[in-house]
TIDREN-164188 format. One record per residue (C-alpha): x, y, z; residue number from 1. Coordinates in pm, 1 decimal, m for minus. Layout:
residues N
+----------+----------+----------+-----+
!       px !       py !       pz ! seq !
+----------+----------+----------+-----+
!        X !        Y !        Z ! NUM !
...
+----------+----------+----------+-----+
//
This chain:
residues 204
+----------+----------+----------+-----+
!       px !       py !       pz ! seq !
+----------+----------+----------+-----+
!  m8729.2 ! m12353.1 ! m18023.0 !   1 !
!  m8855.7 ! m11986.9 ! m17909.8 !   2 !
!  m8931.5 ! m11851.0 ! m18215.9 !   3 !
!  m9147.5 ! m12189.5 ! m18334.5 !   4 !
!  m9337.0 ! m12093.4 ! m17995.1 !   5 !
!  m9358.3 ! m11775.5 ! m18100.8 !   6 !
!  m9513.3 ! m11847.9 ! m18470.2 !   7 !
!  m9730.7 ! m12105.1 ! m18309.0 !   8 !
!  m9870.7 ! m11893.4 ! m18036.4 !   9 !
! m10050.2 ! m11632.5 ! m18241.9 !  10 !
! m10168.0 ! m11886.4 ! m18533.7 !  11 !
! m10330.9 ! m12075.3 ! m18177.2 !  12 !
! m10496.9 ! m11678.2 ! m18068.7 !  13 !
! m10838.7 ! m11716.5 ! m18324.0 !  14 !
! m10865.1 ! m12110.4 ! m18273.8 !  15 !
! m10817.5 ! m12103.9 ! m17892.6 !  16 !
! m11071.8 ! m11839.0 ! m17866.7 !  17 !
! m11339.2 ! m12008.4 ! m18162.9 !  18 !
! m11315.7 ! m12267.6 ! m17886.7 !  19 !
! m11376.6 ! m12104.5 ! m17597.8 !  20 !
! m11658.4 ! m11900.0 ! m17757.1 !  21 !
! m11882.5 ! m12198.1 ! m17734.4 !  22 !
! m11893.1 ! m12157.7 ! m17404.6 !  23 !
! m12077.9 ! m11890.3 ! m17260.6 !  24 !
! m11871.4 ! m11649.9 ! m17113.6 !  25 !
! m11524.5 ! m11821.3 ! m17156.0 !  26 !
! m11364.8 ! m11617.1 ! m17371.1 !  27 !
! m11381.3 ! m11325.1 ! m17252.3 !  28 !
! m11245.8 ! m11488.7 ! m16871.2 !  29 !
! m10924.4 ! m11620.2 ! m17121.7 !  30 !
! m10896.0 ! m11234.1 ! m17246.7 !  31 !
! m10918.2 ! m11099.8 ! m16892.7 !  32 !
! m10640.0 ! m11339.3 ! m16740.8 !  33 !
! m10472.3 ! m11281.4 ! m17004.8 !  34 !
! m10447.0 ! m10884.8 ! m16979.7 !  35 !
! m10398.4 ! m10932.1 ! m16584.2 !  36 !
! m10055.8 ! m11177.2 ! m16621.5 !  37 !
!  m9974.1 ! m10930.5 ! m16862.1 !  38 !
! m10020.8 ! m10614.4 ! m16650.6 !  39 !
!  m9834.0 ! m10825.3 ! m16358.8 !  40 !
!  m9547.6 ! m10920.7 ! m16565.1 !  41 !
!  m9492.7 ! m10548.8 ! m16699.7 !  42 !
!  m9603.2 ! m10372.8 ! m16391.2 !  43 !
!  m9381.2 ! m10536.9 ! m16160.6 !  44 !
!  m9068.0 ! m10708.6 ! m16357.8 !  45 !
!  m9005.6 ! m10532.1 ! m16684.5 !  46 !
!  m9107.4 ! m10212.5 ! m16638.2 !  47 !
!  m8854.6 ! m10167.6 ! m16308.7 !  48 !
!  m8596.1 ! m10352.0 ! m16481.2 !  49 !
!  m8618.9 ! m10080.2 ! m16788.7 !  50 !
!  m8615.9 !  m9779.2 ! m16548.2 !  51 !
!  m8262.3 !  m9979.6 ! m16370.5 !  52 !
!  m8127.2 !  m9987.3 ! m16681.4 !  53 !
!  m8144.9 !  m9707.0 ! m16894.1 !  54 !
!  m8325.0 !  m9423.8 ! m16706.0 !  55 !
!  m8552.7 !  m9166.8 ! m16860.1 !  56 !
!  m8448.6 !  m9248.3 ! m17161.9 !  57 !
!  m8586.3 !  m9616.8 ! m17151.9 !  58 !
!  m8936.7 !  m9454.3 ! m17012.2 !  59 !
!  m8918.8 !  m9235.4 ! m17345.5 !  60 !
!  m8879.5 !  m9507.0 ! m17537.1 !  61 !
!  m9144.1 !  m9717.7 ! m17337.2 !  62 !
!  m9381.0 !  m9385.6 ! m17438.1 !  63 !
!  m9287.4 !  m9415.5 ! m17764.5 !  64 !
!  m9395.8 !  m9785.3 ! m17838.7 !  65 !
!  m9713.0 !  m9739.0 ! m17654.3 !  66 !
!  m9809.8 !  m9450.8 ! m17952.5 !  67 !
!  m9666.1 !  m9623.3 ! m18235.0 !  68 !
!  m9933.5 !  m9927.6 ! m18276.7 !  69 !
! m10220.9 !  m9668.9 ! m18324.6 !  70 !
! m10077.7 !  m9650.2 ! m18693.6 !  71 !
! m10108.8 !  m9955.3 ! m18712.0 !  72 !
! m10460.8 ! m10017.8 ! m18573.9 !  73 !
! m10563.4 !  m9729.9 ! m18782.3 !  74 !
! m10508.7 !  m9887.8 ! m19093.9 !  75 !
! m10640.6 ! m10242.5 ! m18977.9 !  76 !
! m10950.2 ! m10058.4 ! m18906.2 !  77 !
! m10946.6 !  m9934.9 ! m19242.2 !  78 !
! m10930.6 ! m10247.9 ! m19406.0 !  79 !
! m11193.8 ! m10386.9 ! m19177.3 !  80 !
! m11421.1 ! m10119.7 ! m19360.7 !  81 !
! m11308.8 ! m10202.1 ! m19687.2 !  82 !
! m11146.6 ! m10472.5 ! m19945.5 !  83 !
! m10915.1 ! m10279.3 ! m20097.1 !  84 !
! m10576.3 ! m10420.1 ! m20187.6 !  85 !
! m10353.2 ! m10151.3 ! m20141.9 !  86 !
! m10485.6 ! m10124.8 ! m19748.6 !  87 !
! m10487.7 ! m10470.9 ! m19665.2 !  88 !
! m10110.5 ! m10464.7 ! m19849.6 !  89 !
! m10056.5 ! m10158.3 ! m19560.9 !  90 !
! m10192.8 ! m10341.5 ! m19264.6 !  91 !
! m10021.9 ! m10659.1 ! m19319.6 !  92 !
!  m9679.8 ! m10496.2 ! m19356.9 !  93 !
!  m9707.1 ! m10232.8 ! m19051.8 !  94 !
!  m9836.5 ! m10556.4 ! m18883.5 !  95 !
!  m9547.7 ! m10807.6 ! m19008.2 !  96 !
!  m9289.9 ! m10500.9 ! m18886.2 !  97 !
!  m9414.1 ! m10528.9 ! m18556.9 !  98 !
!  m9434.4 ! m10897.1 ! m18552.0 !  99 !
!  m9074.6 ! m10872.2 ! m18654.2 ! 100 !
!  m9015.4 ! m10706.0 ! m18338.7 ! 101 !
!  m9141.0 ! m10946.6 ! m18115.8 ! 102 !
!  m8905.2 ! m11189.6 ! m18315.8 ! 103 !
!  m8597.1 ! m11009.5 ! m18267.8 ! 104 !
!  m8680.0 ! m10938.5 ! m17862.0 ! 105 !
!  m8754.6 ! m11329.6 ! m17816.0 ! 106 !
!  m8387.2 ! m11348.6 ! m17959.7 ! 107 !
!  m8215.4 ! m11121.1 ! m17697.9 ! 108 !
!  m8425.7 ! m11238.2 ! m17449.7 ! 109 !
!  m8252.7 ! m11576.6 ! m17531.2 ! 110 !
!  m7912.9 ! m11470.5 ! m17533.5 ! 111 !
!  m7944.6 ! m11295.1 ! m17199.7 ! 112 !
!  m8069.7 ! m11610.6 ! m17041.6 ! 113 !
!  m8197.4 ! m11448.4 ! m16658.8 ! 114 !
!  m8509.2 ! m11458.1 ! m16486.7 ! 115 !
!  m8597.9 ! m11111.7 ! m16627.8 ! 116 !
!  m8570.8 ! m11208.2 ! m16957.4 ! 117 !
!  m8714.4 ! m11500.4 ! m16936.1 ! 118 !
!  m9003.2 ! m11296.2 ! m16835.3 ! 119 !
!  m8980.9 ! m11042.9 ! m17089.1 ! 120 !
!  m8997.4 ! m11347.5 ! m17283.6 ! 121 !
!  m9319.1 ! m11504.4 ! m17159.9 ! 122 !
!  m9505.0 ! m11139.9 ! m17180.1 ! 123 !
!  m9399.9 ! m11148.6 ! m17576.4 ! 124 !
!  m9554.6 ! m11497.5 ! m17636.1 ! 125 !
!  m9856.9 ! m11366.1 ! m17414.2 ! 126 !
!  m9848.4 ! m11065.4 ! m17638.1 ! 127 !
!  m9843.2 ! m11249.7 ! m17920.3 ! 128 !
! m10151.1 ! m11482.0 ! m17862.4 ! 129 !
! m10333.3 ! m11179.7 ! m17764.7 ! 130 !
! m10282.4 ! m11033.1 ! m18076.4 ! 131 !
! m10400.8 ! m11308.5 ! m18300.9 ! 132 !
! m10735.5 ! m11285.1 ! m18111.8 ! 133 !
! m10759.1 ! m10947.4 ! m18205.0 ! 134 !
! m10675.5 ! m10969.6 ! m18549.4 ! 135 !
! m10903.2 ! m11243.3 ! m18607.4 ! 136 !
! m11217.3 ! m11028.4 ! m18398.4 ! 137 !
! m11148.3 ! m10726.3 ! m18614.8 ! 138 !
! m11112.5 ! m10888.8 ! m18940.9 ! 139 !
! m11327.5 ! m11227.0 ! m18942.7 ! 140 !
! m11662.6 ! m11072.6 ! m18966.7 ! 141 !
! m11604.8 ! m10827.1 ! m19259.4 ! 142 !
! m11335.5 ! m11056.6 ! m19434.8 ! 143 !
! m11435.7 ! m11395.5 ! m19372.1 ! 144 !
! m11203.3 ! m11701.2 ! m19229.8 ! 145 !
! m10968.9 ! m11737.5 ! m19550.3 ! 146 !
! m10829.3 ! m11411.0 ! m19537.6 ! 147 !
! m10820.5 ! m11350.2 ! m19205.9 ! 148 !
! m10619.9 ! m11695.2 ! m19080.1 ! 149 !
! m10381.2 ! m11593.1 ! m19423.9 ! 150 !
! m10337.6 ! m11203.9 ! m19290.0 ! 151 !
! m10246.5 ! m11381.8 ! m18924.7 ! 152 !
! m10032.7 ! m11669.4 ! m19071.5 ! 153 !
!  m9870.0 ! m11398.1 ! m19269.7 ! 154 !
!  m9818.5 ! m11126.6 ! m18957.5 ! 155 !
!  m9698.8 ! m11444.3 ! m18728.6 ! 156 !
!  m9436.1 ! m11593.9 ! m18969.0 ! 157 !
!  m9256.8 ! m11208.3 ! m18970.6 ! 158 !
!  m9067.8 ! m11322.4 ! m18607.8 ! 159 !
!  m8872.5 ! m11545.3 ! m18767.2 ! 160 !
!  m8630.7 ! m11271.2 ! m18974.8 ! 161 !
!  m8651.0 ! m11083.1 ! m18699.2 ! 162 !
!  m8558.4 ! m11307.2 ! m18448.8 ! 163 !
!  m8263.1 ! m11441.3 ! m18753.1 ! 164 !
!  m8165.8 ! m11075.5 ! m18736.3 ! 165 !
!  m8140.0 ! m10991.4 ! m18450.5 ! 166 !
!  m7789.5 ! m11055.7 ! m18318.8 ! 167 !
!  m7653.3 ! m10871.3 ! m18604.1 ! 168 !
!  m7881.5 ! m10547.2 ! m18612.8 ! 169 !
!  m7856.9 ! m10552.2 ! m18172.6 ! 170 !
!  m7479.2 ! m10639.9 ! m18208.0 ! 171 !
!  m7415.8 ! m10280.2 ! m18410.0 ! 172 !
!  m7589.1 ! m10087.3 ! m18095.7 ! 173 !
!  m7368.6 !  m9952.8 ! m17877.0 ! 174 !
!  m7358.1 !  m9953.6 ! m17510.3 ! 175 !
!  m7722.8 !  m9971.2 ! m17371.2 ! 176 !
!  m7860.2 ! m10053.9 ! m17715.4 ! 177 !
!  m8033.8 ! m10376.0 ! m17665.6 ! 178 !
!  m8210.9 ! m10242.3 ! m17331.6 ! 179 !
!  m8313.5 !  m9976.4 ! m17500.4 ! 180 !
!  m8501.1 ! m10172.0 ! m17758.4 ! 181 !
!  m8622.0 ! m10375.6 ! m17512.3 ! 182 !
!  m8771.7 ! m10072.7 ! m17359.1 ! 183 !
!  m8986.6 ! m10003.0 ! m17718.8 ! 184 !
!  m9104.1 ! m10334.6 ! m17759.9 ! 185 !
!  m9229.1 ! m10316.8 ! m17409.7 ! 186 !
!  m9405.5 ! m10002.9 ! m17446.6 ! 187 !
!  m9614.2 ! m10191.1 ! m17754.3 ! 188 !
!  m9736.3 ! m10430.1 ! m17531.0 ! 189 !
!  m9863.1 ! m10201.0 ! m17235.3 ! 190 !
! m10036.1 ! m10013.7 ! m17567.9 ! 191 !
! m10196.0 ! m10347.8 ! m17625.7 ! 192 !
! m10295.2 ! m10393.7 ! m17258.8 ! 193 !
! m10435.7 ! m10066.9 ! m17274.6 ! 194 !
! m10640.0 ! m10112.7 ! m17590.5 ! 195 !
! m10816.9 ! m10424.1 ! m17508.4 ! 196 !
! m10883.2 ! m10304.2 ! m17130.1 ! 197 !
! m11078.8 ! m10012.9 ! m17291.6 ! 198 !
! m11250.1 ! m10245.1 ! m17494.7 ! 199 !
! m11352.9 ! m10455.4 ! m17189.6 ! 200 !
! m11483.8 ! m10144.3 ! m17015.2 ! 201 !
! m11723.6 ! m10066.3 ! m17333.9 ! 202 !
! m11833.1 ! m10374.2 ! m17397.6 ! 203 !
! m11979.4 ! m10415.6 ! m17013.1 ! 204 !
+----------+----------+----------+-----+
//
C-alpha cells in the first residue's frame, strides 16, 4: 500500500544515509540525485500540470507552500539548540502537520490514477526520504539516536490520518479544490529542494 511506502520511506532517510556515510563521498552523490529527480519531476511534470489547471491561483498557492516550512525549520532549529520540552513538543507537531500533508496528497494522487499523479506521487515519497535525512542531520548530533529516530518515527507515522482523511476533507472542496491543494503541497517540496541546494552550495 502507498501510504506503508510512504511511512517506510522516511524511517529508511537516516539509515540509508548512516550507510552510505561509510563511504567516502556517497552520501552526499545520494543527496544530489536525489534533489536533481526531484527538480526534474517538479520542473517539468507538476509544476506545468498546476499552471493547466488552476492558473495564477495554483502558482499562489505553489508560493505559499514554498514559505510555509521556514516555520517549521525555525523551530527545529530551535530545538537543535536546546532540550526543552515545550519546543521539541512544537517541532514535532508543525512537523507531523506537514507529514500529514504528504499523507493526504499520496491519497488523491491514488484516486486520480494518471501518469501525472503517479508522478506527483513518486516526488512525495522522494520528498519524504529526503526529509528524514534532514531531520536526522539536524537533530542526531545535539540529541543523540533515541530521540531523533522517535521524533522521525513520530513525524512519518502522521501520513497515515492524513492520507485516512483525505477523501473526506478533499471531497468538501469544491470545483478545483483538490488541484489546488496539490498546488501547496508542491510548493513545500520545491522549498525543500531549495533548502538543501543552498546547503550544498555552502558546504563546497
Amino acid at each position: 500500500m502507498l501510504i506503508t511506502l510512504a511511512v517506510l520511506v522516511m524511517l529508511l532517510g537516516p539509515l540509508l544515509y548512516l550507510r552510505v556515510q561509510q563511504i567516502p563521498g556517497w552520501a552526499h552523490k545520494l543527496e544530489r540525485g536525489l534533489i536533481l529527480t526531484l527538480l526534474v519531476m517538479v520542473a517539468f511534470v507538476l509544476l506545468p500540470e498546476v499552471y493547466r489547471e488552476t492558473g495564477v491561483v495554483g502558482l499562489l498557492l505553489v508560493l505559499i507552500g514554498i514559505g510555509l516550512p521556514s516555520l517549521l525549520e525555525h523551530s527545529l532549529h530551535r530545538l537543535a539548540r536546546t532540550t526543552h520540552i515545550v519546543t521539541l513538543v512544537i517541532a514535532t507537531a508543525g512537523l507531523a502537520l506537514h507529514s500529514m500533508l504528504d499523507g493526504a496528497a499520496l491519497s488523491q494522487a491514488l484516486v486520480q490514477s494518471s501518469d501525472v499523479s503517479n508522478t506527483f506521487a513518486m516526488a512525495v515519497l522522494l520528498h519524504r526520504l529526503l526529509a528524514g535525512m534532514v531531520i536526522w542531520l539536524i537533530l542526531q548530533p545535539v540529541s543523540g539516536n533515541p530521540l531523533a529516530f522517535v521524533m522521525i518515527l513520530i513525524v512519518a507515522v502522521a501520513a497515515l490520518p492524513g492520507y485516512l482523511l483525505a477523501p473526506h476533507l478533499l471531497g468538501m472542496l469544491e470545483g478545483q479544490g483538490s488541484a489546488l491543494f496539490q498546488a501547496l503541497v508542491v510548493g513545500t517540496i520545491i522549498h525543500g529542494l531549495v533548502h538543501r541546494s543552498q546547503r550544498h552550495q555552502h558546504s563546497h
